[in-house]
C-alpha positions in Angstrom: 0.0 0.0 0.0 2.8 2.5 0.9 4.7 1.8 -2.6 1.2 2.3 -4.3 0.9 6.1 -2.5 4.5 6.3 -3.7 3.5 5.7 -7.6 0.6 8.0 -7.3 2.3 10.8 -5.6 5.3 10.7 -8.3 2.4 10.2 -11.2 0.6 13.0 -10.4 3.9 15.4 -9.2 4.9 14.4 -13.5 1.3 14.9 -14.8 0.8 18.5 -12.8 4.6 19.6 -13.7 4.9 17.9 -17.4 3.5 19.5 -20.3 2.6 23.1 -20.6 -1.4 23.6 -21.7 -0.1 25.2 -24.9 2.7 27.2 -27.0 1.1 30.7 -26.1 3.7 32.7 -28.3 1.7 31.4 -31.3 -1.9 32.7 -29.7 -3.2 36.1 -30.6 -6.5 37.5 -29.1 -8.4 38.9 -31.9 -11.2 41.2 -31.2 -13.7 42.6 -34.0 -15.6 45.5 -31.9 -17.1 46.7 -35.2 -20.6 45.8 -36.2 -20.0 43.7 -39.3 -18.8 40.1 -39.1 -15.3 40.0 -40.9 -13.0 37.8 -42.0 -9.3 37.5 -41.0 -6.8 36.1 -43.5 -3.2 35.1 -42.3 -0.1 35.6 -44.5 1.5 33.2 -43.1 1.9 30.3 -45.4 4.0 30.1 -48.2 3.5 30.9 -52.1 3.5 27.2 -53.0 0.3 26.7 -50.4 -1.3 29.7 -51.6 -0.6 31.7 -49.8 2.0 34.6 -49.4 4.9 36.2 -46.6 5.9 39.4 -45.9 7.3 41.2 -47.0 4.8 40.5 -49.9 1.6 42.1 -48.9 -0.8 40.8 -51.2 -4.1 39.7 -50.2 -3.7 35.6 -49.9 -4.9 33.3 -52.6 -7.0 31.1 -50.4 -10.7 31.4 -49.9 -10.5 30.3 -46.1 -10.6 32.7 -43.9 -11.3 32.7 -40.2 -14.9 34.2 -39.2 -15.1 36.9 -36.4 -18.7 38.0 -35.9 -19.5 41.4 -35.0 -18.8 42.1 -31.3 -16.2 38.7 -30.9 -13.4 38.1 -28.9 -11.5 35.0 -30.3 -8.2 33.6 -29.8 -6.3 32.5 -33.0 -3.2 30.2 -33.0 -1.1 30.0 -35.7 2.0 28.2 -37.3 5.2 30.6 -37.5 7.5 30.6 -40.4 11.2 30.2 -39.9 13.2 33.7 -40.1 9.8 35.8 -40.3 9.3 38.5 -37.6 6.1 39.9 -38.9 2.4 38.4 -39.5 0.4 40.4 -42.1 -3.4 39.9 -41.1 -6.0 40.8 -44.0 -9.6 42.1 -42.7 -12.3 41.6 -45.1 -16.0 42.2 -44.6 -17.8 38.8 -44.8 -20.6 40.7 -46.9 -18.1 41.7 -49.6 -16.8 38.2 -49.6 -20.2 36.7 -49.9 -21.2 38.9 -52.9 -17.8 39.6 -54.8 -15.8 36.8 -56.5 -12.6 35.8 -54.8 -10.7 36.7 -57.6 -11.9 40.6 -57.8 -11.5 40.7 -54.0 -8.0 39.5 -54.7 -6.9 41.5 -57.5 -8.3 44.6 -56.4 -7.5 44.4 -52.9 -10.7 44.5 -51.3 -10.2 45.0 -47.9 -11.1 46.9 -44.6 -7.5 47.0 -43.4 -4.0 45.0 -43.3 -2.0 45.2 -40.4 1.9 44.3 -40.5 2.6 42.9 -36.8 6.0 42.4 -36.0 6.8 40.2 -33.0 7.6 43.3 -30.9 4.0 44.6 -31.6 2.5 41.8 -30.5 4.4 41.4 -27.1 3.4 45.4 -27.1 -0.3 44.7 -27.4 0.1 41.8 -25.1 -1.0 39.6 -28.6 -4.5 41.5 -28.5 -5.4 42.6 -31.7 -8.3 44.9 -32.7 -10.8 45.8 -35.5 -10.8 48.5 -36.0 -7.6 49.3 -34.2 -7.8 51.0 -30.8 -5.4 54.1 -30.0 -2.8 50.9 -28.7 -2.5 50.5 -32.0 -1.6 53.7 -33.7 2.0 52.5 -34.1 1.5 49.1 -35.9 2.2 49.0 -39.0 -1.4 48.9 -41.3 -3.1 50.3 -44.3 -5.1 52.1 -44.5 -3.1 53.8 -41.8 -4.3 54.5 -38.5 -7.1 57.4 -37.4 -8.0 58.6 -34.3 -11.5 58.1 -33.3 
């Protein structure tokens, strides 16, 4: 009986100290406060997947985006790329996308705004990003550029 509290005490001392819950330098906290659902577009996966990396700024090929209703607080995980220090995130109304081809949307450039987050904005920001920006984020990097409320 006393080897059997033994094994349970060292089990659970490895289960509560093992594994951390996740990799939280790949979360951000993305929060649309505006009243349209949008969708958010990564650029982070490469040209031969679709998609593109920053320095190039150009609107992703891929369809898929990720849906943030009006009003949502979500947090996103996502997959870094080796050597890249910035994460270009594409806002696009989910009306526009619903009634515009992809491929207009893409050419054109159809979109509410594109922020270029370096690493050091995101630790800034405490990885909470908004739409549309709040004053917090009057120094990231996006286009259109940032205006005051």
């Amino acid at each position: 009986m006393k080897m059997l509290k033994y094994f349970l005490s060292v089990l659970i001392c490895i289960l509560l100290t093992g594994c951390p819950i996740g990799d939280y330098k790949n979360i951000f906290f993305f929060e649309n406060s505006s009243s349209k659902d949008v969708l958010v577009y990564l650029g982070v996966i490469s040209r031969e997947n679709g998609g593109c990396l920053y320095p190039d700024t150009l609107l992703p090929d891929s369809e898929v985006g990720i849906i943030f209703p009006g009003g949502v607080v979500r947090g996103y995980s996502f997959n870094t790329v080796p050597n890249a220090d910035t994460l270009c995130l594409f806002i696009v109304d989910k009306a526009i996308v619903e009634t515009i081809p992809w491929k207009k949307i893409h050419d054109e450039n159809i979109i509410l705004k594109r922020y270029d987050i370096a690493i050091s904005d995101f630790v800034r920001l405490n990885w909470e990003i908004t739409y549309p920006p709040n004053e917090a984020m009057k120094n990231v990097k996006m286009f259109p550029a940032y205006e005051s409320r």
